[in-house]
C-alpha positions in Angstrom: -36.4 3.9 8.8 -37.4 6.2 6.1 -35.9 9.2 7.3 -32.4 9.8 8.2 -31.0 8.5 11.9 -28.1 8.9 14.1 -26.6 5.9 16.3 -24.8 8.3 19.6 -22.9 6.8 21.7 -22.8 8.8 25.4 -19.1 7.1 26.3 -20.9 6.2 29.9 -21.9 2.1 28.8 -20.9 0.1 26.1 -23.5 0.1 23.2 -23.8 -2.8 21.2 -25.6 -3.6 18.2 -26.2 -7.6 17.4 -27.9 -9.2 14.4 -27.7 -11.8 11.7 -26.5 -10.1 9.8 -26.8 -6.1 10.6 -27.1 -3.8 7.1 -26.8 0.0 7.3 -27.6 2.0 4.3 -27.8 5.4 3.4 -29.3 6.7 0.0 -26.7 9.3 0.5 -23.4 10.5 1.3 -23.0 9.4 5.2 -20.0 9.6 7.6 -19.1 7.3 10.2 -16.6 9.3 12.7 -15.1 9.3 16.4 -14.3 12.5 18.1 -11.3 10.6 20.3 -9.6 7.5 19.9 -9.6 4.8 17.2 -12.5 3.8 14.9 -11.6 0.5 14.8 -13.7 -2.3 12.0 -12.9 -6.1 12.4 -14.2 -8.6 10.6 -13.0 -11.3 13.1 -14.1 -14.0 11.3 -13.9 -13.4 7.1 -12.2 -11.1 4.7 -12.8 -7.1 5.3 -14.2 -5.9 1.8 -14.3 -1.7 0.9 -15.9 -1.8 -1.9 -15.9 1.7 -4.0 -17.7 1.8 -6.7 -15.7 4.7 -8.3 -12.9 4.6 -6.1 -11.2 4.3 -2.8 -9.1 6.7 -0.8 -7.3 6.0 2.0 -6.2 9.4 4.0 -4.3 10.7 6.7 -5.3 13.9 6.7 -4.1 15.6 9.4 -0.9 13.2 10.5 0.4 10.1 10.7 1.0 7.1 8.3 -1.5 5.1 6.6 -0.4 1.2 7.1 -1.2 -2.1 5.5 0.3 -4.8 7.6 0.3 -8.3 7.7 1.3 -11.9 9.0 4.8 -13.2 8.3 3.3 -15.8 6.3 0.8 -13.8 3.6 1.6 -11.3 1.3 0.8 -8.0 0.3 -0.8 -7.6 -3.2 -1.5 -4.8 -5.1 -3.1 -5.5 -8.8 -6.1 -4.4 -10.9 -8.5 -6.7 -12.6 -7.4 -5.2 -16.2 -3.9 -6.4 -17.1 -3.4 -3.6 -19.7 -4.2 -0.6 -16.2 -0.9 0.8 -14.8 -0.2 1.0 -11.0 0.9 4.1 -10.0 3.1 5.1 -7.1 4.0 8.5 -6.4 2.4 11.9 -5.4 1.1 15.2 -6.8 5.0 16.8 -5.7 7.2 14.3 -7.4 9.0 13.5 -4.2 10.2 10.6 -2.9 9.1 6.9 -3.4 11.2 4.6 -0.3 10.8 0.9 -0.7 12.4 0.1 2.2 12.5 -3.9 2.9 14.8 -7.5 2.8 14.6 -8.1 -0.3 13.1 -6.2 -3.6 12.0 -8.4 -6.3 10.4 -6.6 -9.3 9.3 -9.4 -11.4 7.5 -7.9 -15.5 6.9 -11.3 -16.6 6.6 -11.6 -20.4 5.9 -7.5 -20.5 9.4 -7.0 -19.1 10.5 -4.0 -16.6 11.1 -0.2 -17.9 12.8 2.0 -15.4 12.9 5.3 -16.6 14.7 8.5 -15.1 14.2 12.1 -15.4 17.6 13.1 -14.4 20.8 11.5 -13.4 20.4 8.1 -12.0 22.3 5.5 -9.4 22.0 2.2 -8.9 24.1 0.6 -5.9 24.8 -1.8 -3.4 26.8 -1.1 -0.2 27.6 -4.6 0.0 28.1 -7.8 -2.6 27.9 -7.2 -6.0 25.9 -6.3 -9.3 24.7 -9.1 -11.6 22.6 -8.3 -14.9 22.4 -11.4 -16.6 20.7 -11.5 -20.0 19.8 -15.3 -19.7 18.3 -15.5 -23.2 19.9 -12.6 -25.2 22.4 -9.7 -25.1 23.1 -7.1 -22.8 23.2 -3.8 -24.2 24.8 -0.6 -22.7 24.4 2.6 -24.3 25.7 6.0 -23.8 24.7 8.2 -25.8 27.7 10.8 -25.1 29.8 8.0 -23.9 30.3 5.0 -21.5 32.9 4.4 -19.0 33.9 1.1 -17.2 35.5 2.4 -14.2 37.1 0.2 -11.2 37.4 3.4 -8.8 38.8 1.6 -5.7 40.8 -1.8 -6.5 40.4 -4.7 -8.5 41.0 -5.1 -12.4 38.0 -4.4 -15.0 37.4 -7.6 -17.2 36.0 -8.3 -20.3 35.5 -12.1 -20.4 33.7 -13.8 -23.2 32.8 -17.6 -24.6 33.1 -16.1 -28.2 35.2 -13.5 -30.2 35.5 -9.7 -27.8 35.4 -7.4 -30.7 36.3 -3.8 -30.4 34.8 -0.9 -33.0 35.7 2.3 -33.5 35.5 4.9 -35.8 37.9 7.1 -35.3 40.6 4.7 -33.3 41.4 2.8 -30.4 43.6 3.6 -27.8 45.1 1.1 -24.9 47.1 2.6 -22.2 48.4 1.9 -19.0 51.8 0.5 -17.3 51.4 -2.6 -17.8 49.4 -3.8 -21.1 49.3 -7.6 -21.8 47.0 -8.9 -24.6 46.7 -12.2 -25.8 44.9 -14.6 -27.0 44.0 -18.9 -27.4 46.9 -18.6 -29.8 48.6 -16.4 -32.0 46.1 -17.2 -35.1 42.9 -16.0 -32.5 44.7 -13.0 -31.7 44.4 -10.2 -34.0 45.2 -6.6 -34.6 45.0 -4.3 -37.2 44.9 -1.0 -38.1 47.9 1.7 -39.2 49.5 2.4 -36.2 49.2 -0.7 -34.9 
């Protein structure tokens, strides 16, 4: 057709379209649209491709979520052909971002993973423990005003090591508590110095 056409649909019969294969183009902007109920697309029997040429959006404009779901077997994968693009989750207010599921794994292969906070930050478990494990080199905690190793409820803090635990200060060192019990392999590992020591 070489003039613009509407397919209408008067709800009274069922309207079908068949071909091998059916191609609808416009040399314009076009809108496909349902006054009531779902606009539903299934490709049945192959992938579903949306193919944007300068971009996609997916919007849920007036309410509701927008939801990509799949089988218990597949996955969900979200990448760009260009390794050195970011993706980018988030939203024009800087509210926020819930990842809500079994299990979280953040994997930054030989790039490695930056998690950076504008303000105060927490990361916890309700249940089990915290493990950060530098397999191949050193952990390194730094506060720039200070750092505290706190046990808040019960249980002792330990400092465990294969090596030497070394302990710098500047201005001084202070142990404190009821009960303080140092000690070492032997008394030749087991070393302290200073003046008021």
């Amino acid at each position: 057709v070489g003039s613009d056409f509407t397919i209408t649909h008067d709800n009274t019969t069922g309207a079908t379209l068949a071909g091998n294969p059916i191609t609808i183009t416009s040399g314009g902007a076009a809108t496909w649209s349902t006054s009531a109920g779902n606009l539903t697309i299934d490709s049945a029997a192959a992938v579903l491709v949306l193919d944007g040429h300068t971009g996609i959006t997916l919007d849920a404009s007036n309410s509701g979520n927008i939801e990509i779901n799949v089988t218990a077997a597949d996955d969900i994968l979200i990448g760009n052909d260009a390794v050195a693009q970011d993706i980018l989750l988030g939203n024009a207010a800087a509210s926020e971002v819930d990842l809500t599921a079994i299990l979280v794994d953040i994997n930054g292969g030989g790039s490695g993973v930056t998690i950076d906070g504008g303000a105060a930050s927490n990361f916890t478990t309700s249940a089990g423990a915290i493990t950060i494990d530098a397999e191949a080199s050193t952990v390194t905690v730094d506060g720039h005003t200070g750092a505290t190793f706190t046990s808040s409820n019960s249980g002792a803090v330990e400092i465990s090591s294969a090596a030497n635990v070394d302990i710098n200060a500047t201005t001084g060192v202070t142990i404190d508590g009821t009960t303080v019990s140092i000690d070492g392999k032997d008394d030749s590992n087991l070393t302290v110095t200073g003046s008021g020591k």
